[in-house]
ROBA-210347 format. One record per residue: residue in three letters; x, y, z of N, C-alpha, C, CB in turn. Coordinates in steps of 0.1 Angstrom, whole numbers, padded with zeros to 4 digits, always signed. Each point is the difference from the previous one (the first is absolute). Glycine has a CB too. Example, Ala and Ser with C-alpha at 12.3 -4.5 7.8 and 13.67 -1.06 7.14 Angstrom:
Ala+0132-0057+0078-0009+0012+0000+0009+0012+0000-0019-0012+0012/Ser+0015+0023-0019+0009+0011+0000-0008+0011+0008+0012-0006-0022/
end
This chain:
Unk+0796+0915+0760+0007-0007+0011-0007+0003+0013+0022+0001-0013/Unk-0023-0013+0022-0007+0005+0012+0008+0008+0011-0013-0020-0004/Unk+0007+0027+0009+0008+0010+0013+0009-0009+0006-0021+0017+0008/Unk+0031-0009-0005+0010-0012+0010+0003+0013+0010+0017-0023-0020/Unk-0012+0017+0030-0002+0003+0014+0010+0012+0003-0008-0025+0006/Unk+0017+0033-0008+0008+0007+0004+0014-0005-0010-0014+0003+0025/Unk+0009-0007-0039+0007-0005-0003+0020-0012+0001-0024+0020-0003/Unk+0019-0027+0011+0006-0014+0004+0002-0010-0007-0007+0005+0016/Unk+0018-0013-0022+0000-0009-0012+0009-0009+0016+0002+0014-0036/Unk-0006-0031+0038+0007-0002+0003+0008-0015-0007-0012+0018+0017/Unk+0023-0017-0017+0007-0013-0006+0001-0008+0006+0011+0009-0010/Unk-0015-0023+0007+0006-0011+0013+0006-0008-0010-0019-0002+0021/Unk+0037-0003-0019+0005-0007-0011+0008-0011+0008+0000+0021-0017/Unk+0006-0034+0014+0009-0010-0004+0005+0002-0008-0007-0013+0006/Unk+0013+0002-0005+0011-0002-0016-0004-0008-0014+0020-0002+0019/Unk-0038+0003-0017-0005-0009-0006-0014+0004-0006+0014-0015+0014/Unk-0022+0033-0009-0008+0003+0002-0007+0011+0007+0007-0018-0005/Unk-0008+0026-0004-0003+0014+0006-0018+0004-0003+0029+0009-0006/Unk-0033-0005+0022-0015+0005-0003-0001+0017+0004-0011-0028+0006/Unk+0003+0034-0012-0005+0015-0001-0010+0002+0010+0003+0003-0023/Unk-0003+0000+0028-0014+0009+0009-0003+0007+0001-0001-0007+0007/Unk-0009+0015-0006-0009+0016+0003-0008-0002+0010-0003+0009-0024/Unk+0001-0002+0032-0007+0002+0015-0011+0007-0011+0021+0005+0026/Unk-0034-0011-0020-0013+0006-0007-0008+0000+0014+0000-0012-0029/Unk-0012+0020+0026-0012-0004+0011-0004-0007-0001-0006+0012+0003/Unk+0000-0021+0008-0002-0013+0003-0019-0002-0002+0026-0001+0020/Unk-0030+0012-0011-0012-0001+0002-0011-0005+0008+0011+0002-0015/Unk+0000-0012+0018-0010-0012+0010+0002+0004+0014+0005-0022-0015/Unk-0013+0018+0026-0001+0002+0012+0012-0001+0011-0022-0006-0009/Unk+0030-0004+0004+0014-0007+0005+0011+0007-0004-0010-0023-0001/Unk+0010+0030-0009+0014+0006-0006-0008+0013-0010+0019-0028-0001/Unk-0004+0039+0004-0006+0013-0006+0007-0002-0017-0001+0018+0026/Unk+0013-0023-0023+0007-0002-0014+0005-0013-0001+0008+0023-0002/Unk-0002-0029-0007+0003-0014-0004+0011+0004-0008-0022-0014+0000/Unk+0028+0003-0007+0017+0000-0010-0009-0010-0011+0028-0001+0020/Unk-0030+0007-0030+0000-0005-0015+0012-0002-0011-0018+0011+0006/Unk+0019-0020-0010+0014-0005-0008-0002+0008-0014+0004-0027+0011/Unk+0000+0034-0014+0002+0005-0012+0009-0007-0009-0006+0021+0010/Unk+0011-0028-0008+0012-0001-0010+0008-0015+0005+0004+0031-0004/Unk-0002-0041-0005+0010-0012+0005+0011+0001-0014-0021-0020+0015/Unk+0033+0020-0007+0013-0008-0004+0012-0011+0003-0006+0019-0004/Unk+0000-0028-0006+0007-0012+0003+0012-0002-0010-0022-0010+0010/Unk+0029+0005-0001+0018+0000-0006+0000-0019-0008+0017+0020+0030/Unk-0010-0019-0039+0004-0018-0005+0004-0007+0007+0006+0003-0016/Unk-0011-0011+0028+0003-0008+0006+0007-0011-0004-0014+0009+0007/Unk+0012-0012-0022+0003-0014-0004+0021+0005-0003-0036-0010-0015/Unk+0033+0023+0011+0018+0005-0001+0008-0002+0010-0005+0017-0011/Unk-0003-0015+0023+0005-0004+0011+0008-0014+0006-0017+0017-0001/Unk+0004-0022-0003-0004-0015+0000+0014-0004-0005-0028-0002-0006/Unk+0036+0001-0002+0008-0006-0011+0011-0002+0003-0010+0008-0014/Unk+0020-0020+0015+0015+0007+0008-0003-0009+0012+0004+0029-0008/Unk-0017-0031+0013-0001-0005+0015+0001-0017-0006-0020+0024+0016/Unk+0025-0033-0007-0002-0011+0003-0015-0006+0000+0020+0006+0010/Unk-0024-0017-0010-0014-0011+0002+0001+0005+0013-0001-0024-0016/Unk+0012+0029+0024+0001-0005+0014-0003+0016+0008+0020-0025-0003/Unk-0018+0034-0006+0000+0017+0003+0009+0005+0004-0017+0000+0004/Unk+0034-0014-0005+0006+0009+0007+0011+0000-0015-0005-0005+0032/Unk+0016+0017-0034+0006+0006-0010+0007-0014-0011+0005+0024+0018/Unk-0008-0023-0028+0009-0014-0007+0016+0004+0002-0019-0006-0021/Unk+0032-0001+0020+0013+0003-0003+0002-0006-0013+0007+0002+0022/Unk+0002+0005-0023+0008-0004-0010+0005-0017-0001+0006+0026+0003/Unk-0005-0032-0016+0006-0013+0000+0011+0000+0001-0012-0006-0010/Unk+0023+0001+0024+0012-0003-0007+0008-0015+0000+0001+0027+0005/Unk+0002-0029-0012+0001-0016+0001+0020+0000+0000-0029-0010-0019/Unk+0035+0020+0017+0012+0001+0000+0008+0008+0014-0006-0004-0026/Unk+0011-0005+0033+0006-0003+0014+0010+0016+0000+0002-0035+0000/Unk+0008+0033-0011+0009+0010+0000-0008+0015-0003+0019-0020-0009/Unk-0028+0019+0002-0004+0016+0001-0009+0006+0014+0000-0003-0028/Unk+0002-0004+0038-0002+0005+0015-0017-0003+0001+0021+0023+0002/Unk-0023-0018+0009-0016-0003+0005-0008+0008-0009+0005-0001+0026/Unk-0018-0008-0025-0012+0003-0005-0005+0017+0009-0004-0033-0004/Unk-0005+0040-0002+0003+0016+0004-0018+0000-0005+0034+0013-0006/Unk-0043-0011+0015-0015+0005-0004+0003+0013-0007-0013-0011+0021/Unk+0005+0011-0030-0004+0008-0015-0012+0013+0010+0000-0029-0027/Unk+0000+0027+0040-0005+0010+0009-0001+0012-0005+0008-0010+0017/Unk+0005+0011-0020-0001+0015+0003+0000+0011-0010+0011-0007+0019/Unk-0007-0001-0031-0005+0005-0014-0018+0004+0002+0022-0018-0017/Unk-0031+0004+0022-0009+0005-0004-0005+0006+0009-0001-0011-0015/Unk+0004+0017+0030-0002+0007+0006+0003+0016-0003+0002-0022+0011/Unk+0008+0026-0021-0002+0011-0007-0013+0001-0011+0025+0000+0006/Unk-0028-0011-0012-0008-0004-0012-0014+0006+0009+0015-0025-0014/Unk-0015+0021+0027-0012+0002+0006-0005+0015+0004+0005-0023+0007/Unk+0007+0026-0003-0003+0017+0005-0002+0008-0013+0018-0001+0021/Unk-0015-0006-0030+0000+0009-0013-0019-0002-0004+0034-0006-0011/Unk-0038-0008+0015-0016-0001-0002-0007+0010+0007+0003-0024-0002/Unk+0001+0025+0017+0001+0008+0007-0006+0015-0002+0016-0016+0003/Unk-0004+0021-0004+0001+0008-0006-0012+0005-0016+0024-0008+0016/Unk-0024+0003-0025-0009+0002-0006-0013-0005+0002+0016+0002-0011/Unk-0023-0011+0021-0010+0002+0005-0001+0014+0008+0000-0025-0001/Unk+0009+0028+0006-0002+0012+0009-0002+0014-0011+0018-0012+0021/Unk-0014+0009-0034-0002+0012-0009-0017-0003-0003+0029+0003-0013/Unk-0031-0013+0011-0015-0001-0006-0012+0002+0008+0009-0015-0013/Unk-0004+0018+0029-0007+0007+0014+0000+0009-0003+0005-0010+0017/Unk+0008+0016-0018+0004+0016+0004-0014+0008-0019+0042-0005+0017/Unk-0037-0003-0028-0010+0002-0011-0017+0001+0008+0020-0015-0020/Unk-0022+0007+0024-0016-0003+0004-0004+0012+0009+0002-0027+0001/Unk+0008+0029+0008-0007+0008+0009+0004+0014-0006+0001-0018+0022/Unk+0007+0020-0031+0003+0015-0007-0014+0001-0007+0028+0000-0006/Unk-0031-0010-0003-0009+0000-0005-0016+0003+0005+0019-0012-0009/Unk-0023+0005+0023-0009+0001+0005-0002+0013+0012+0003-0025-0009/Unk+0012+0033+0007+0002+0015+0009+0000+0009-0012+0015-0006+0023/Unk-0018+0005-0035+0003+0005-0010-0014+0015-0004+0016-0028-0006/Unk-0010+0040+0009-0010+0013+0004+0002+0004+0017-0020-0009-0020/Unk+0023-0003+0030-0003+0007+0012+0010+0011+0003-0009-0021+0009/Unk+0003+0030-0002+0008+0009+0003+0008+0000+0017-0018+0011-0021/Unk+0010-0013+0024+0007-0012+0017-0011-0009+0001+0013+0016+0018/Unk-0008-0024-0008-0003-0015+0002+0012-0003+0008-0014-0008-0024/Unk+0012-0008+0026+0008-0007+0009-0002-0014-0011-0004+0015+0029/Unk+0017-0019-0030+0000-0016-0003+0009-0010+0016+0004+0008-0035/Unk-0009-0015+0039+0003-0008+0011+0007-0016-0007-0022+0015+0018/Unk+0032-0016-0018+0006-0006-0006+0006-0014+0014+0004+0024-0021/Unk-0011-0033+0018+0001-0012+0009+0008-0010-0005-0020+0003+0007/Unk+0029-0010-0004+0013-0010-0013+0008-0005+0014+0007+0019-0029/Unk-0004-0031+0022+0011-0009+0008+0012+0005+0000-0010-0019-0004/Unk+0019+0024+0012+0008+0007+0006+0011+0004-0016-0004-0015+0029/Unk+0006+0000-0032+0009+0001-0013-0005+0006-0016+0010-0022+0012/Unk-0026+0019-0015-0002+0007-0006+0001+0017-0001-0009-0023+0000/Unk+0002+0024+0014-0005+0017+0002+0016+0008+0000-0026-0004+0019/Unk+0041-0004-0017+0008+0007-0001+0000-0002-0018+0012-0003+0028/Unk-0012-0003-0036+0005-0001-0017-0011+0013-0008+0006-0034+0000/Unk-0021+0032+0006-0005+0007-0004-0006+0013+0006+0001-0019-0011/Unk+0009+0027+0021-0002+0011+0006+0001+0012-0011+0008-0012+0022/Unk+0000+0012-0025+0007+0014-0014-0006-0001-0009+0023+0002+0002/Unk-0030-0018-0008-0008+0000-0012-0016+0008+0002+0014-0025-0007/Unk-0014+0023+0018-0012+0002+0004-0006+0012+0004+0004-0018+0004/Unk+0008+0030+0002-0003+0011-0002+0003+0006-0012+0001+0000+0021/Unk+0010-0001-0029-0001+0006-0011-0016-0002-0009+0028-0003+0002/Unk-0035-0008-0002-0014-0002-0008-0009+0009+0009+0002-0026-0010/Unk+0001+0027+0021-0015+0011+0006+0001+0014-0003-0002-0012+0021/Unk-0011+0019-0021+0002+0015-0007+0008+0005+0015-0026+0005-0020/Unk+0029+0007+0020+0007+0008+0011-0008+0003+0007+0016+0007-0010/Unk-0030-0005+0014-0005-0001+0013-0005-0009+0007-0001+0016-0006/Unk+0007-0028+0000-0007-0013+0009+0013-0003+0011-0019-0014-0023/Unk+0013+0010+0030+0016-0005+0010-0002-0015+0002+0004+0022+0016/Unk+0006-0024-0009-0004-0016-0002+0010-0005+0014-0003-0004-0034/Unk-0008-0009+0037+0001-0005+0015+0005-0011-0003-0018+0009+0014/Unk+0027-0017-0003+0005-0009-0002+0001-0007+0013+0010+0011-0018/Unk-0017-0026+0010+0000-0008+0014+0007-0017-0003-0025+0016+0010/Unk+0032-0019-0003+0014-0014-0007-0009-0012+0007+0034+0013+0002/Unk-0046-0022-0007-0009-0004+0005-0004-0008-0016-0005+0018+0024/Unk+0001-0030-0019-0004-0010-0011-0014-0003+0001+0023-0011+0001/Unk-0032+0025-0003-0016-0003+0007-0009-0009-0015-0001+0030+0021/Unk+0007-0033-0027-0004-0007-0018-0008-0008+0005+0020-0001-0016/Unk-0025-0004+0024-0009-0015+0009-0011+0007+0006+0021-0016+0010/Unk-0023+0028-0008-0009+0004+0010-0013+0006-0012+0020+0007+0023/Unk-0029-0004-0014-0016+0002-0008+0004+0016+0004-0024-0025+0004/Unk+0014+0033-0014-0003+0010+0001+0002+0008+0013-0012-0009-0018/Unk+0000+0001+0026-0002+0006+0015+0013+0003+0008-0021-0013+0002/Unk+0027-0004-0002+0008-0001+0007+0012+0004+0000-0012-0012+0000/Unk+0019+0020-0014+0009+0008-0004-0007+0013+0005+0009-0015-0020/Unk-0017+0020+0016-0007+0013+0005+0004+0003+0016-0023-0004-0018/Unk+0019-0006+0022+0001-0001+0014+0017+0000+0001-0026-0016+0005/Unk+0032+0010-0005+0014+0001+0001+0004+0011-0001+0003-0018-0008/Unk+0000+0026-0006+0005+0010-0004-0008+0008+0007+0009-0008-0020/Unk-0021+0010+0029-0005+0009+0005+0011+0002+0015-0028-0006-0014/Unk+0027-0006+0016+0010-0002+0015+0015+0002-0001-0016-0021+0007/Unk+0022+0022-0018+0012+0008+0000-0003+0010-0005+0014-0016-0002/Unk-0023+0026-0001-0004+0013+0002-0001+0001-0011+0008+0009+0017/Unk-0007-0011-0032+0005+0002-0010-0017+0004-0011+0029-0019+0007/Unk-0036+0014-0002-0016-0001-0002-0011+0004+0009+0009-0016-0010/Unk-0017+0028+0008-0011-0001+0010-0009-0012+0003+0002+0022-0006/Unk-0004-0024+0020-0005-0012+0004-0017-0002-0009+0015+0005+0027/Unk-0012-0019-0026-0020+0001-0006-0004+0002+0013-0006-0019-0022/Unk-0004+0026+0019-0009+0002+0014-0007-0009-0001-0002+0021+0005/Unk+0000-0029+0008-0009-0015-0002-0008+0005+0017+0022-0026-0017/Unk-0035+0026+0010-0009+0001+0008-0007-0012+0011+0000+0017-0018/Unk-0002-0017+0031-0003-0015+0006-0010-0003-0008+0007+0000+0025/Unk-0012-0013-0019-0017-0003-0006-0010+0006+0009+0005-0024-0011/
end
């Protein structure tokens, strides 16, 4: 396995998609280290998918009979249905990155997640790390960004040493 940097795993996740990275040496004249993806997890979108309307918004219920009261969106059943997807996406993170901290003796996992996920899968996620890794937490949807540009981020809320980027 190649040298990783001070040992750093970082997570960047949705509700739809989790990527791994390791800070490695870079090499090149412009940057000392870079973020390499070790690892992709993608959740069933299509489970998701199901339940939704042509239109994306919730189907209701049929009711064609006056006396048994208003029609009532089927919302919120599957709005539990969801957290529970949730939720077990958040076990198959918290698995990956146990897996991929698996021997360290410290380290740091930097854990990046849209507000709602990073709360479902906070407790899954330290129980999978060994006991000397600690783990950072930032409530941020960076799943869109490139390598650099995450690097760069997570450097600017402190959570990452900066790449050193040299002028030309």
């Amino acid at each position: 396995m190649p040298h990783r940097q001070n040992r750093i795993c970082i997570v960047v996740a949705d509700g739809r998609i989790a990527c791994f990275y390791a800070i490695e040496a870079a090499g090149t004249p412009r940057a000392r280290t870079i973020l390499v993806e070790q690892a992709r997890v993608v959740d069933g979108v299509e489970l998701r998918e199901r339940g939704r309307a042509m239109t994306g918004r919730p189907r209701t219920e049929t009711n064609t009979n006056r006396e048994a009261g208003p029609v009532h969106p089927i919302d919120a059943q599957r709005e539990r249905h969801r957290i529970e997807l949730d939720r077990r996406f958040g076990r198959q993170i918290a698995d990956k990155a146990g897996e991929l901290t698996c021997g360290w003796e410290e380290g740091v996992i930097v854990l990046v997640a849209d507000p709602r996920l990073l709360g479902l899968m906070r407790g899954g996620l330290r129980e999978a790390l060994p006991r000397g890794v600690e783990l950072k937490e930032l409530a941020k949807d960076y799943t869109q960004l490139s390598p650099a540009e995450l690097h760069d981020s997570l450097a600017h809320n402190g959570l990452l040493p900066a790449r050193v980027v040299r002028p030309k």
